[in-house]
C-alpha positions as CSV (number, residue, x, y, z in Angstrom):
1,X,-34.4,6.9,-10.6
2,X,-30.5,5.5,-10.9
3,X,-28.3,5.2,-7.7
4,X,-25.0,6.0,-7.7
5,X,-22.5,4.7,-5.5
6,X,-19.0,5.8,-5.6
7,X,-17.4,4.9,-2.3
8,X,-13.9,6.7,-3.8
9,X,-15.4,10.1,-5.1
10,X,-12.8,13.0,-6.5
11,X,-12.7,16.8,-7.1
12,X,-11.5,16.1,-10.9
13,X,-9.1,18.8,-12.4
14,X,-8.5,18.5,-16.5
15,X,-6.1,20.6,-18.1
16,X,-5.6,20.4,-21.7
17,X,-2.2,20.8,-22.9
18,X,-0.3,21.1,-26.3
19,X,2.0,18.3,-25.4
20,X,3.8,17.1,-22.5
21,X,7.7,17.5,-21.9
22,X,9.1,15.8,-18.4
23,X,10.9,19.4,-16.6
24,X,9.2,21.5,-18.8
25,X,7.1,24.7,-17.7
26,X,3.8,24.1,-19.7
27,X,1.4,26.6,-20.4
28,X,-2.4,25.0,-20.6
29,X,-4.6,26.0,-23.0
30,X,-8.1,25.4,-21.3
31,X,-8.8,23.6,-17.4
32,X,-12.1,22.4,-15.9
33,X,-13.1,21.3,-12.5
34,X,-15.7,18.3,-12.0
35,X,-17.1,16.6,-9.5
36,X,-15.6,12.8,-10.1
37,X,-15.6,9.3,-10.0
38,X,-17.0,6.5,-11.6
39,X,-20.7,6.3,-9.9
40,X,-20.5,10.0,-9.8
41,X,-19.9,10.4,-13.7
42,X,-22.7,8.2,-14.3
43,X,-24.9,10.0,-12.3
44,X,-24.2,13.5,-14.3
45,X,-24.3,11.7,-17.6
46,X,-28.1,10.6,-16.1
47,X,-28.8,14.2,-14.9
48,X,-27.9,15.1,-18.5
49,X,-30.1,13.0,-19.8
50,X,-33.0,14.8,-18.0
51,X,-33.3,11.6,-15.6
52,X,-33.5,11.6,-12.0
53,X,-30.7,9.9,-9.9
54,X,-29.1,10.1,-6.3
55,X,-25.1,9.4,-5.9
56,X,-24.3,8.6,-2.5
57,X,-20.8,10.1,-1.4
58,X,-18.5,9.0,1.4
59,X,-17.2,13.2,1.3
60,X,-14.8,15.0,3.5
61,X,-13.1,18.1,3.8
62,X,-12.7,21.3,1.6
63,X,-12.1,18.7,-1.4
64,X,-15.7,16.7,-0.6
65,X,-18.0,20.2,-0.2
66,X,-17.0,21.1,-3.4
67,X,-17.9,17.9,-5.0
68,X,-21.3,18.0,-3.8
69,X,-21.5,22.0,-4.6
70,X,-20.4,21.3,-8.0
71,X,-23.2,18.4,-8.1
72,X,-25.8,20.5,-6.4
73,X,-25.2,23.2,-9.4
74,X,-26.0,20.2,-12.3
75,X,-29.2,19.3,-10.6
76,X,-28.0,16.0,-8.9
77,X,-29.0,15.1,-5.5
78,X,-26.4,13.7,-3.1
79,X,-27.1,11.5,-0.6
80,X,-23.6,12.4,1.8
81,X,-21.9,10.2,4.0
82,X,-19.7,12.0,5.9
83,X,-16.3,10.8,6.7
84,X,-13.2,12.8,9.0
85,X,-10.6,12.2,6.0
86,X,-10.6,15.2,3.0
87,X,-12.2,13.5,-0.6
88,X,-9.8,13.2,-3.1
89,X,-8.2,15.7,-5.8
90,X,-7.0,14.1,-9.1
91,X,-5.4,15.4,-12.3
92,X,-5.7,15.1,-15.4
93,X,-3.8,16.6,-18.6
94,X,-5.6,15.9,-22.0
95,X,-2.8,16.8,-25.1
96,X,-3.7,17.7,-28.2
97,X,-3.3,14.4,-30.1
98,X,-5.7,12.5,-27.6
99,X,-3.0,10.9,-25.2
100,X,-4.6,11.2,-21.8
101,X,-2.3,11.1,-18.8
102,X,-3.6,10.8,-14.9
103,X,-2.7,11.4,-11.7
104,X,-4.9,9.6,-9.1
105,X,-4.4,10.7,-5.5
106,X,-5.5,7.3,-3.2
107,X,-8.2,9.1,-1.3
108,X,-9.0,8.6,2.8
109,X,-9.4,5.8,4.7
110,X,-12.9,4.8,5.9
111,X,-13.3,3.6,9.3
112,X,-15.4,1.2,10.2
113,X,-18.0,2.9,11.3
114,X,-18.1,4.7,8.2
115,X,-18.3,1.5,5.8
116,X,-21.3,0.7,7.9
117,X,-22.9,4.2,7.7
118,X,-22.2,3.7,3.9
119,X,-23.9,0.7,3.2
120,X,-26.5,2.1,5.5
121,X,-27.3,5.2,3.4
122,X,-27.6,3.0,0.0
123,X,-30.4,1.2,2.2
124,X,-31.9,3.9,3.3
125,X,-31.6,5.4,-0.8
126,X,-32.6,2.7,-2.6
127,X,-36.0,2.2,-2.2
128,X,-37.4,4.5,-5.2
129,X,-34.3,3.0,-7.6
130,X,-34.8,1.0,-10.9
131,X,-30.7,0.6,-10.5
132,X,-28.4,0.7,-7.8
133,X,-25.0,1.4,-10.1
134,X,-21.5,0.9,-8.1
135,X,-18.9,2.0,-9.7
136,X,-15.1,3.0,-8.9
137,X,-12.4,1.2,-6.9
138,X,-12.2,0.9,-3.0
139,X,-10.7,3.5,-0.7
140,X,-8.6,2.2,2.0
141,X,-10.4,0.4,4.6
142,X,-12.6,-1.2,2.8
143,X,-12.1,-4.9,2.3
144,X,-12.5,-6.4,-1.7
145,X,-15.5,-8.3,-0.3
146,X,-17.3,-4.8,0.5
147,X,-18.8,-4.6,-3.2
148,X,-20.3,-8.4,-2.9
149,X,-21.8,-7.5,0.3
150,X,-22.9,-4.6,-0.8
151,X,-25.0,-6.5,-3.6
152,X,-25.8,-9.1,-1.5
153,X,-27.9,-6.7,0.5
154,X,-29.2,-4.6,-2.6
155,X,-30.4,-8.2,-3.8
156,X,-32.4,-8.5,-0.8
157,X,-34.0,-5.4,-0.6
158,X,-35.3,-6.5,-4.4
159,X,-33.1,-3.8,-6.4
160,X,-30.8,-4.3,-9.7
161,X,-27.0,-4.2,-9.6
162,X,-24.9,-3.0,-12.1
163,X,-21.5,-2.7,-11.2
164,X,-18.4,-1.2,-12.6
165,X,-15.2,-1.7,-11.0
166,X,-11.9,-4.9,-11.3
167,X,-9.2,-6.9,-9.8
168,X,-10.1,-8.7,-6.7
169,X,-13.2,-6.5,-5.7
170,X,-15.0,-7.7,-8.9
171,X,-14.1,-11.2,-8.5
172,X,-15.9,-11.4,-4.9
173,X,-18.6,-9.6,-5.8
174,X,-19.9,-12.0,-8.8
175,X,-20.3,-14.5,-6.3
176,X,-23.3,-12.1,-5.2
177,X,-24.7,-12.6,-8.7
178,X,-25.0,-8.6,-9.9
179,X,-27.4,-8.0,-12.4
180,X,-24.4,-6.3,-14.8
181,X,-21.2,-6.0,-14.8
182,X,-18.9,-3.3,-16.8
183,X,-15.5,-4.5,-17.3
184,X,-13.3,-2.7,-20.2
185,X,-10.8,-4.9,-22.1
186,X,-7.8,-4.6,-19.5
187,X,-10.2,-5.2,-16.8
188,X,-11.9,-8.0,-18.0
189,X,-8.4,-9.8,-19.3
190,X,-7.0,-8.9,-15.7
191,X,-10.6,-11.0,-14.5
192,X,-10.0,-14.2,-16.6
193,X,-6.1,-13.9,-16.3
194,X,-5.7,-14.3,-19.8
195,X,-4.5,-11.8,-22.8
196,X,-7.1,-10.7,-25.5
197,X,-6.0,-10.1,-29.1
198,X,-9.5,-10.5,-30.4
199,X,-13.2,-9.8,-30.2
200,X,-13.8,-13.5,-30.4
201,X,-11.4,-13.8,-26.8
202,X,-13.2,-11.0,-25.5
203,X,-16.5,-12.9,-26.0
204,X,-15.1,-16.1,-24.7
205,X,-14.1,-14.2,-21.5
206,X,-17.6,-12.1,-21.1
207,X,-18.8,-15.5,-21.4
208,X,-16.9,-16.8,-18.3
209,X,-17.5,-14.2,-16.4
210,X,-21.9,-15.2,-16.8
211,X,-20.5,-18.3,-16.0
212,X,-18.8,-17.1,-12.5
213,X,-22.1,-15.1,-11.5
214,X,-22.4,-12.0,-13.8
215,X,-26.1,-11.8,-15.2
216,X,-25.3,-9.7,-18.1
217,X,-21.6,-8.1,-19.2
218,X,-21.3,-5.3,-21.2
219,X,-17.7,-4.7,-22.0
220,X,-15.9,-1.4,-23.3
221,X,-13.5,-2.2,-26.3
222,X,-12.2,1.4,-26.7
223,X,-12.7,2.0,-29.8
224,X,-13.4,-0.9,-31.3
225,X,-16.5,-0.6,-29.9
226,X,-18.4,-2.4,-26.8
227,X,-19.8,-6.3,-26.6
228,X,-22.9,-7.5,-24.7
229,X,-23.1,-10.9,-23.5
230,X,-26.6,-11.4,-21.4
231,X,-28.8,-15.0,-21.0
232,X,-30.7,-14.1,-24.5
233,X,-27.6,-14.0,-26.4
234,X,-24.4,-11.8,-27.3
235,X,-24.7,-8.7,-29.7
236,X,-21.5,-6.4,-30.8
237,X,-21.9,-2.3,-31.4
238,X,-19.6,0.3,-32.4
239,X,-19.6,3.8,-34.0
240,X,-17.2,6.0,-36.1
241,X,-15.8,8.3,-33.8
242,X,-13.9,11.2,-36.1
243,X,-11.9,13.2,-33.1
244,X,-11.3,12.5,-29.9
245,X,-10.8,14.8,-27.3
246,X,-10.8,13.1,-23.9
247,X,-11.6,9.8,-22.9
248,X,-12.2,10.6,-19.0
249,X,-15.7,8.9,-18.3
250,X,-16.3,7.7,-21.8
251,X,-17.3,4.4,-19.9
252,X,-19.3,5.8,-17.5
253,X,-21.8,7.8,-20.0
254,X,-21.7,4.2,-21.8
255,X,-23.0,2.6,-18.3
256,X,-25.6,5.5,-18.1
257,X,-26.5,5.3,-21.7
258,X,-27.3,1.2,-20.7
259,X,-28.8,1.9,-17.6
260,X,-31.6,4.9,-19.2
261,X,-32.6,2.6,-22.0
262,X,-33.9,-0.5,-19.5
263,X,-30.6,-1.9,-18.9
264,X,-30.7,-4.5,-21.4
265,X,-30.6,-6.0,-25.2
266,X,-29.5,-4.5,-28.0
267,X,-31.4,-1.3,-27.6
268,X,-29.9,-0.7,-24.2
269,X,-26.4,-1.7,-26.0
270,X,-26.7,1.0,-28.3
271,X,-27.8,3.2,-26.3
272,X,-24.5,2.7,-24.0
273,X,-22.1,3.1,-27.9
274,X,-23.9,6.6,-28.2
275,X,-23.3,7.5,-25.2
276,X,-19.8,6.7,-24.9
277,X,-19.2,8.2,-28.2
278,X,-20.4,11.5,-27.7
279,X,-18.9,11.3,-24.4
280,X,-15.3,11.5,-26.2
281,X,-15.8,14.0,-28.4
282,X,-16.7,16.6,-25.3
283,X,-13.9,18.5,-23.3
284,X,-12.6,16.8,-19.8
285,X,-15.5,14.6,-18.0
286,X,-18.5,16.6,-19.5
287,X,-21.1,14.3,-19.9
288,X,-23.2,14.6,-23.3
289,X,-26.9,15.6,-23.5
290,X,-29.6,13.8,-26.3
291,X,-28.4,17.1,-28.5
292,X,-24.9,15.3,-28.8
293,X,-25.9,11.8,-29.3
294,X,-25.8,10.6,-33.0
295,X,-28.0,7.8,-32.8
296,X,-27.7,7.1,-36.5
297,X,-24.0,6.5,-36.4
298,X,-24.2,3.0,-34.0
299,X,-23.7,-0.2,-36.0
300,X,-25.5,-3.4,-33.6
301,X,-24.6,-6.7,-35.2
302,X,-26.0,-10.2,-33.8
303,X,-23.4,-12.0,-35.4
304,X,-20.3,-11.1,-33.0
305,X,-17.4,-10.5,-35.0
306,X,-15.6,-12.8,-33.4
307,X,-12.2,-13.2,-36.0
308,X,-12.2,-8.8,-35.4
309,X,-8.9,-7.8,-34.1
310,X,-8.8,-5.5,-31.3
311,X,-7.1,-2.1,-31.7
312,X,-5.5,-2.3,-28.5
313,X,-5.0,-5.7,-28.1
314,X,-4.7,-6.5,-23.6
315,X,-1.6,-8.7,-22.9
């Protein structure tokens, strides 16, 4: 079984769009609702997957019964934490050429008491869990230092952390030593305050980030691809990806991909490409099934291209 947790869940609205014109009335051509949120996302791409997992939800409100309707409907259980603020609604409007554009609402404050009952209900959830996954930034009210406490006690208790989120909530938590961490390239540039132009700089900061506590990173390139840097060694993976449709949690099916194949090596690495890969070429934040993975198409070097230039090089 795979925990979830997001503590920042979101009633996800995608509408795809020919283009987008600031003042203009535009017409969508197709919309979908999902349940959202970093943990959450990885959660249905497990579900798809025909694995078991639990996401536990801080959820309030209209907003927060519909996120755990929608989940009920895909099989996932949900472990709710109720809290008196409404869950967030976000939006987001896919055009036709790829360009994704968001609009993230902040989401309620927890109060104390409901940080504690959160933490609480990962307890009480994680004894049956082969990974505890936490994933998403932190609503207001909660300090950066809630993730590393949050792994601190996971640790404890004798479960695995992998852990998705940036900024300062990422750097106190690797002092908590999580099992994996998930950075993309912005993310993990923003971590070693440094830009990345290459795969080689990427590799250098993955490899810092080991150094600062991380057991194992596994960094989304976009499309070049995703790098794993672990104590065995550092592999590199990527796949042809023809059309894109929308990007939203791309990463997060790559996390799930990780997680369902053991969490790490190679294997687990490609396992994550596929994921993400299939995970593009779908509508919104569906998640893909085994039917849409194309095993075949992921490429898993040892030798790291390090001299590769990124795509979308992170200043």
């Amino acid at each position: 079984m795979i925990l979830t947790v997001t503590p920042n869940p979101s009633l996800d609205r995608t509408y795809e769009v020919p283009s987008l014109e600031r003042g203009d009335v535009i017409r969508a051509t197709g919309e979908r609702m999902d349940p959202g949120g970093k943990g959450v996302n990885v959660s249905r791409a497990v579900a798809a997957a025909g694995r078991r997992t639990v996401a536990v939800l801080p959820l309030g409100g209209a907003p927060g019964a519909l996120v755990a309707e929608l989940l009920d409907a895909q099989g996932i259980e949900v472990a709710r934490v109720p809290v008196a603020g409404a869950t967030r609604s976000n939006i987001a409007l896919a055009e036709a050429d790829g360009v994704l554009t968001k609009i993230n609402a902040p989401g309620p404050e927890l109060s104390p008491a409901e940080q504690e009952l959160l933490l609480e209900t990962v307890r009480e959830q994680s004894g049956d869990a082969d990974w505890i996954a936490c994933c998403g930034s932190l609503p207001r009210g909660l300090t950066p230092s809630w993730y590393a406490d949050l792994v601190a006690r996971a640790h404890a208790a004798g479960a695995r952390i992998a852990l998705d989120t940036s900024g300062p909530a990422l750097l106190e938590a690797l002092r908590e030593r999580p099992d994996v961490v998930k950075p993309n390239a912005e993310e993990l540039a923003e971590a070693v305050g440094r830009p990345l132009s290459t795969v080689g700089d990427a590799l250098k900061a993955a490899e810092e980030l080991r150094v600062r506590g991380a057991g194992a990173v596994l960094a989304s390139l976009g499309a070049d691809g995703q790098l794993l840097v672990d104590a065995e060694g550092a592999w590199f993976a990527d796949a042809r990806v023809d059309v894109v449709r929308s990007n939203v949690g791309a990463g997060d099916a790559s996390l799930a991909g990780f997680l369902i194949a053991g969490g790490s090596g190679p294997q687990a690495l490609a396992s994550a490409v596929a994921h993400g890969a299939a995970a593009v070429r779908m509508p919104g934040s569906v998640m893909p099934t085994p039917a849409d993975l194309s095993p075949a198409a992921v490429t898993v070097a040892t030798e790291v291209p390090t001299d590769r230039e990124l795509t979308e090089p992170v200043s």
